[in-house]
C-alpha positions as semicolon CSV with decimal commas, in nm:
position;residue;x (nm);y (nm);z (nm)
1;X;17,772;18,505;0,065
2;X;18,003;18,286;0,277
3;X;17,979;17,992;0,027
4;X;18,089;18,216;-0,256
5;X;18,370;18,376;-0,018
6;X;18,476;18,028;0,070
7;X;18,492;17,920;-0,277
8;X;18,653;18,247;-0,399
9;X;18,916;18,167;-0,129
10;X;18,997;17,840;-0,273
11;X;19,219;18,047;-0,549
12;X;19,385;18,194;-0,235
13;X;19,516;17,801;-0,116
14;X;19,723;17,766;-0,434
15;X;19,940;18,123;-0,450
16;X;20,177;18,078;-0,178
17;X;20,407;17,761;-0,141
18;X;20,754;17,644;0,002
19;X;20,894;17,305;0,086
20;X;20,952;16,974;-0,071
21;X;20,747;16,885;-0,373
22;X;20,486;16,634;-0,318
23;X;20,495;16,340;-0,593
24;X;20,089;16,419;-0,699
25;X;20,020;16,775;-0,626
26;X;19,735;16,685;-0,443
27;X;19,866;16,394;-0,234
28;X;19,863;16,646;0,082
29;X;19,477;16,676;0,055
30;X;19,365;16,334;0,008
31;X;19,415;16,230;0,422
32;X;19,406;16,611;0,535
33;X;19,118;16,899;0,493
34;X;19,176;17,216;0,403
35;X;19,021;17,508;0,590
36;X;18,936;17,781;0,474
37;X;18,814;18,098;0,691
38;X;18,665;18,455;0,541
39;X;18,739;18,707;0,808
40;X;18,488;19,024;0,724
41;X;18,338;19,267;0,963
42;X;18,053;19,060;1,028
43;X;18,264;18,790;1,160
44;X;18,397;18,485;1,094
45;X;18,279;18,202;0,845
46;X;18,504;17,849;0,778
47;X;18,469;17,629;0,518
48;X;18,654;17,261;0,517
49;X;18,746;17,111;0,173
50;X;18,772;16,783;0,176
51;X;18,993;16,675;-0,178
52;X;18,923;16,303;-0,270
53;X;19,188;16,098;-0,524
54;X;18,875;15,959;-0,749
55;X;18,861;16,339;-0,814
56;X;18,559;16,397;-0,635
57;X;18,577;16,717;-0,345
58;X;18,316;16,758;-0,083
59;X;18,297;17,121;0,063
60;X;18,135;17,145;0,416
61;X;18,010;17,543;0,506
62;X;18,009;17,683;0,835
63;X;17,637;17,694;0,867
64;X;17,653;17,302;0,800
65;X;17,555;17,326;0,393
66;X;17,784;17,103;0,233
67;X;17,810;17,066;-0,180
68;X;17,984;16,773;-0,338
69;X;18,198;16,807;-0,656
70;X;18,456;16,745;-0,883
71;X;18,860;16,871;-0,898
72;X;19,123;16,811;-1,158
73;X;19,441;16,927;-1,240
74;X;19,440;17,096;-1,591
75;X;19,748;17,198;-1,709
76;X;19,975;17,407;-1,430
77;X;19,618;17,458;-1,265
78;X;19,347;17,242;-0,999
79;X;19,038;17,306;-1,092
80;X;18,717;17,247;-0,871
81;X;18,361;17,260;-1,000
82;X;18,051;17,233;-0,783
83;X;17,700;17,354;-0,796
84;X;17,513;17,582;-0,577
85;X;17,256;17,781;-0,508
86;X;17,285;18,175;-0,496
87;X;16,996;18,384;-0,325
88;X;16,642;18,457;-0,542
89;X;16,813;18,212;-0,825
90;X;16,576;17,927;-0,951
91;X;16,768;17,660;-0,969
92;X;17,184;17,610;-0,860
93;X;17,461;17,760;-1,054
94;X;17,782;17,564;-1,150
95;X;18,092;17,745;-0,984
96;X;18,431;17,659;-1,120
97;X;18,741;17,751;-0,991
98;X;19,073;17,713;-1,091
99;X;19,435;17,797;-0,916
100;X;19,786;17,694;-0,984
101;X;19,879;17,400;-0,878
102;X;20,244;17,500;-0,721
103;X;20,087;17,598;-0,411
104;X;19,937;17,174;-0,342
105;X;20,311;17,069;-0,450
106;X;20,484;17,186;-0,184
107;X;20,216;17,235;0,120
108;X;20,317;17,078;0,436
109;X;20,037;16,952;0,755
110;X;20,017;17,335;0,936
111;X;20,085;17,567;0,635
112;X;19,910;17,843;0,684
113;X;19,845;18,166;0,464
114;X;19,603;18,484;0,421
115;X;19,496;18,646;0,125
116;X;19,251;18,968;0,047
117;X;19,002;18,935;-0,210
118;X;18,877;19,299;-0,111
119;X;18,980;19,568;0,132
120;X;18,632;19,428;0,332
121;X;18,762;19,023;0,303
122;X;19,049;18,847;0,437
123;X;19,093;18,458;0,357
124;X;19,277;18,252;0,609
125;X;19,357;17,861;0,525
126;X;19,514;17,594;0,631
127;X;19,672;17,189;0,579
128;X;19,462;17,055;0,889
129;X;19,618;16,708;1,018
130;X;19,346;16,473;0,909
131;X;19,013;16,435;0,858
């Protein structure tokens, strides 16, 4: 459940934006990660995205699972597409998806944001200095 919260949160990353435009709209999370944290009753469960310019992502889950993928900007969107496994399924599941891209162009080191998926899930991110 956290690895589909995490990627569901991904959408959340690209809604929200101010600032000065970067020149590729993905520039800011080539030498940075991106956090991502579902806050549910349960707890607490981060995810770090870590955005490669060969378009290649690596995702690495709280309880230390990490996935490897693929991003790419189509159109006014990024896309990211990884596989994974979900719970009683045979074999993993491609997961795709896609946000506008406004919110990469103008992110800053520090921006922070929140979004709720549900009235039970609340996404926090973040630009994280580094990797």
């Amino acid at each position: 459940m956290n690895k589909l919260i995490s990627s569901l949160a991904l959408s959340s990353f690209f809604l929200l934006g101010a600032g000065a435009a970067n020149a590729n709209p993905m520039d800011i999370a080539f030498a940075n990660t991106i956090v991502l944290t579902a806050v549910t009753e349960r707890g607490e469960s981060a995810a770090k995205y870590y955005y490669e310019p060969d378009g290649t992502v690596t995702i690495n889950f709280g309880s230390g699972d990490a996935v490897d993928g693929a991003w790419a900007v189509e159109g006014d969107e990024v896309c990211t597409t990884y596989s994974m496994m979900r719970p009683g399924a045979p074999e993993p599941s491609e997961q795709k998806n896609c946000s506008p891209v406004a919110r990469m162009e103008s992110a800053q080191i520090g921006d922070t944001w929140e979004f709720s998926p549900s009235e039970k899930i609340t996404i926090k991110g973040e630009v994280v200095a580094g990797r």
